[in-house]
N, C-alpha and C positions, 0 to 999 in steps of 0.2 A: 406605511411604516418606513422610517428611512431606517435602515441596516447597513453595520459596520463591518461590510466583507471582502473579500476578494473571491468568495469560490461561486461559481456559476450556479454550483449543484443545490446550495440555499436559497439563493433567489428565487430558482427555476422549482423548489418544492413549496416553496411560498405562495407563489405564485401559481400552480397548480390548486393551491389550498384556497385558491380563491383569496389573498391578502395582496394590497396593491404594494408595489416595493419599490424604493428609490435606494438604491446603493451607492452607500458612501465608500470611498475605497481607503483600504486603511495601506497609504505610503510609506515602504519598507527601503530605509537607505542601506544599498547595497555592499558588504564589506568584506572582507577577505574570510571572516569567520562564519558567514551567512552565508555567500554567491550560489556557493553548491546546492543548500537548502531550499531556496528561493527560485533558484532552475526546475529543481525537481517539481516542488507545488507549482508550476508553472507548465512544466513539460507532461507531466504524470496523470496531474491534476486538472489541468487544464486552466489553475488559477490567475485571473485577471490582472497581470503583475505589469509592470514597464519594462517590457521588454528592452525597450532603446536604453532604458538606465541601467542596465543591466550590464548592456555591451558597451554601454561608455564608461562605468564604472572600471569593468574588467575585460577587456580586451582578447586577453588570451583564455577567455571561458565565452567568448562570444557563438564559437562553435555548437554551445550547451541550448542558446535560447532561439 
């Protein structure tokens, strides 16, 4: 099954279910109304996000990822 995710926690219950899984990652461009958002699913979550675009986007939130 290829699967449109970034959270590990789907893959990883799929995958337990015995389903074989190729994850597509869904590419989120980083922006002054998002950053926050996308740190959190990233920090919290642990979602599979780009980190490095993160920090090059925003600089002074680099602290966050």
């Amino acid at each position: 099954m290829r699967l449109l995710t970034n959270s590990p926690k789907k893959i990883q219950a799929l995958t337990a279910a015995g389903i074989r899984v190729e994850r597509v990652p869904l590419e989120i461009t980083p922006t002054s109304d998002n950053i926050r958002y996308l740190q959190t699913k990233s920090l919290r979550m642990g979602h599979l996000l780009n980190a490095q675009a993160l920090k090059q986007t925003y600089p002074e939130h680099s602290t966050l990822v």
